[in-house]
VEXVEX-749690 format. One record per residue: x, y, z of N, C-alpha, C in turn; residue number from 1. Coordinates in steps of 0.2 Angstrom, whole numbers, plus 5000, padded with zeros to 4 digits. Atoms other than C-alpha are relative to their C-alpha. Layout:
N
<<X, Y, Z>, <X, Y, Z>, <X, Y, Z>, NUM>
...
***
This chain:
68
<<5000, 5003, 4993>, <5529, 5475, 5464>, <4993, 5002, 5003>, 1>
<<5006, 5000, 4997>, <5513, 5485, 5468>, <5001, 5001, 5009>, 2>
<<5000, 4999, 4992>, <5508, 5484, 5488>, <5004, 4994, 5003>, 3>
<<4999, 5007, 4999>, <5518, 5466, 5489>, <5005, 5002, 5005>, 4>
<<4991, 4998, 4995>, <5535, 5476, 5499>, <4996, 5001, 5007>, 5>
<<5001, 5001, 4993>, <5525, 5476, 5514>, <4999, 4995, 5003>, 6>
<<4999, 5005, 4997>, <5525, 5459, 5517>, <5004, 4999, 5001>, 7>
<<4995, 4998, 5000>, <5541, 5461, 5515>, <5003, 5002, 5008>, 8>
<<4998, 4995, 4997>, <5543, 5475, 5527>, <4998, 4995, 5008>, 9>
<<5004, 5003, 4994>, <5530, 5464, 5541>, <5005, 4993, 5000>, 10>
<<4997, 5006, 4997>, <5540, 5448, 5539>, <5008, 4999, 5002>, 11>
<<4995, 4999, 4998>, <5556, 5458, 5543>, <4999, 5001, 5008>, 12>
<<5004, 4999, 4995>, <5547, 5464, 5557>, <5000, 4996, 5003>, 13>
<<5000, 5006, 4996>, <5544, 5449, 5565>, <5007, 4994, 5001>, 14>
<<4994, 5002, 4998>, <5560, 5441, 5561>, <5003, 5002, 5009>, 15>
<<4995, 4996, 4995>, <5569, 5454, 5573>, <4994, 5001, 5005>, 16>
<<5004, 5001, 4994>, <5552, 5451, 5587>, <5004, 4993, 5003>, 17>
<<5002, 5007, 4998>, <5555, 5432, 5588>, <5011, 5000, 5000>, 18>
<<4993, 4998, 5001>, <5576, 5437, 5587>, <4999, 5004, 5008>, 19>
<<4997, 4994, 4994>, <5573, 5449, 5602>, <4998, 4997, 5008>, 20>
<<5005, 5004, 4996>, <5560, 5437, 5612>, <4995, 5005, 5003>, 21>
<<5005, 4997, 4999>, <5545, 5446, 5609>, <4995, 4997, 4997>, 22>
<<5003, 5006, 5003>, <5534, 5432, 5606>, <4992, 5003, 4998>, 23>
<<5002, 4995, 5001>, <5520, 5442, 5608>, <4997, 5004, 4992>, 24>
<<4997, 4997, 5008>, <5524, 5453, 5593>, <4998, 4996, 4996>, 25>
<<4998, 5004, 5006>, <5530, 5439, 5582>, <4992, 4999, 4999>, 26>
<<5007, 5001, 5002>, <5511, 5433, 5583>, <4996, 5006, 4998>, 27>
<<5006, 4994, 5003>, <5503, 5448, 5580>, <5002, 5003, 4994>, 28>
<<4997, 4999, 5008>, <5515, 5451, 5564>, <4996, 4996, 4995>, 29>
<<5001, 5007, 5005>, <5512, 5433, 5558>, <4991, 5003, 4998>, 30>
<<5007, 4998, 5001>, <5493, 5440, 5559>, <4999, 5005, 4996>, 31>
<<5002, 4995, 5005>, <5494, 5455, 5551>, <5003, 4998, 4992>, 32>
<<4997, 5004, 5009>, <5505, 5447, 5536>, <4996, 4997, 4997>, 33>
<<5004, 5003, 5003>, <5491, 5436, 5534>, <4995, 5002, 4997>, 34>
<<5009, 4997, 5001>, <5476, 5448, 5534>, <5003, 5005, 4994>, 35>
<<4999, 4997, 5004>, <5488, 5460, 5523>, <5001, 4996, 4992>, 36>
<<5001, 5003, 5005>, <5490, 5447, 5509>, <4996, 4998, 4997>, 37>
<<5008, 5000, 5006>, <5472, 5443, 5509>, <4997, 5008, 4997>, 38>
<<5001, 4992, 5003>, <5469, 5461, 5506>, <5003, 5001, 4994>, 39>
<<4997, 4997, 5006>, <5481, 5465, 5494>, <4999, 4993, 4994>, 40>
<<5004, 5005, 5007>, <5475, 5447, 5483>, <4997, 5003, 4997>, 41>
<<5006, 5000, 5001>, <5458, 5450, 5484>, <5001, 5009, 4995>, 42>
<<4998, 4994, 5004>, <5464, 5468, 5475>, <5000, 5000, 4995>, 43>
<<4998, 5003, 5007>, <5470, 5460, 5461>, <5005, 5005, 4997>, 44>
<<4995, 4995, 5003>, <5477, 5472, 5447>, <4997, 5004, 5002>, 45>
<<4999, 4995, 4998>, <5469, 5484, 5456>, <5003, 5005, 5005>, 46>
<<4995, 4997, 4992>, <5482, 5484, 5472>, <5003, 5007, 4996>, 47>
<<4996, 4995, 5001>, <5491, 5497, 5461>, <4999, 5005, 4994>, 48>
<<5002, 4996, 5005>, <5481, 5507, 5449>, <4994, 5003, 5005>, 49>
<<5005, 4997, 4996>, <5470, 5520, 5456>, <4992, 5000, 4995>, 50>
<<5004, 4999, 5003>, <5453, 5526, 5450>, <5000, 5000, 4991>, 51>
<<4999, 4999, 5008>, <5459, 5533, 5432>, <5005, 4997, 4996>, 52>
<<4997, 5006, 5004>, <5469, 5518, 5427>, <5010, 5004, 5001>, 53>
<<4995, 4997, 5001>, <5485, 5529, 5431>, <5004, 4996, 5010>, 54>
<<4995, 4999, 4994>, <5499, 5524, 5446>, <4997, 5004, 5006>, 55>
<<5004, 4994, 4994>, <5491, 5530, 5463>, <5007, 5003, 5003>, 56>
<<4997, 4993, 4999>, <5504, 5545, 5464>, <4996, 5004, 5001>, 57>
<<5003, 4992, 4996>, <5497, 5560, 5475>, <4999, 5005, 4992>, 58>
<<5003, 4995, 5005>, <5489, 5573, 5462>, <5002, 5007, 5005>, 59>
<<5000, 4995, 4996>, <5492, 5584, 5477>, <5004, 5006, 4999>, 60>
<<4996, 4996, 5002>, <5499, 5600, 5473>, <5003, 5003, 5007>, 61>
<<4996, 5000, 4992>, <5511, 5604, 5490>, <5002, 5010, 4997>, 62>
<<5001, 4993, 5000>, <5515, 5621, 5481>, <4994, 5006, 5001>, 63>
<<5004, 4996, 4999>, <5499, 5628, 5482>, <4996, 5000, 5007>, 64>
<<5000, 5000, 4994>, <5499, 5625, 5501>, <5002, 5005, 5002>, 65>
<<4998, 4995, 4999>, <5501, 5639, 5509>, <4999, 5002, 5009>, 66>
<<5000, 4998, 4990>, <5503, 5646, 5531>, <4999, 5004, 5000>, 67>
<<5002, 4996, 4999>, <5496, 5657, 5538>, <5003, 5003, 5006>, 68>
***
């Protein structure tokens, strides 16, 4: 599925503006749905592989965080 569940997420999003009468909103959703799908196109198979051909999963080691 890649980065595609955010279109998703944006076109629930906007249901429940134009459901609540926030016209407003709804438009500025319908905008961002569309600026978000040409981004994630223009991506290609790259929307979900990082630099080393691997899953962009955090490499971040949260254990070796540490407080002071």
């Amino acid at each position: 599925m890649g980065k595609e569940w955010i279109l998703d997420v944006l076109t629930d999003l906007k249901t429940f503006a134009a459901s609540n009468d926030l016209p407003d909103l709804e438009r500025q959703l319908e905008e961002t749905r569309r600026i978000a799908r040409a981004e994630i196109t223009s991506l290609g198979e790259t929307a979900t592989r990082g630099f080393s051909g691997r899953d962009n999963v955090s490499q971040f080691n949260i254990g070796a965080c540490r407080t002071r």
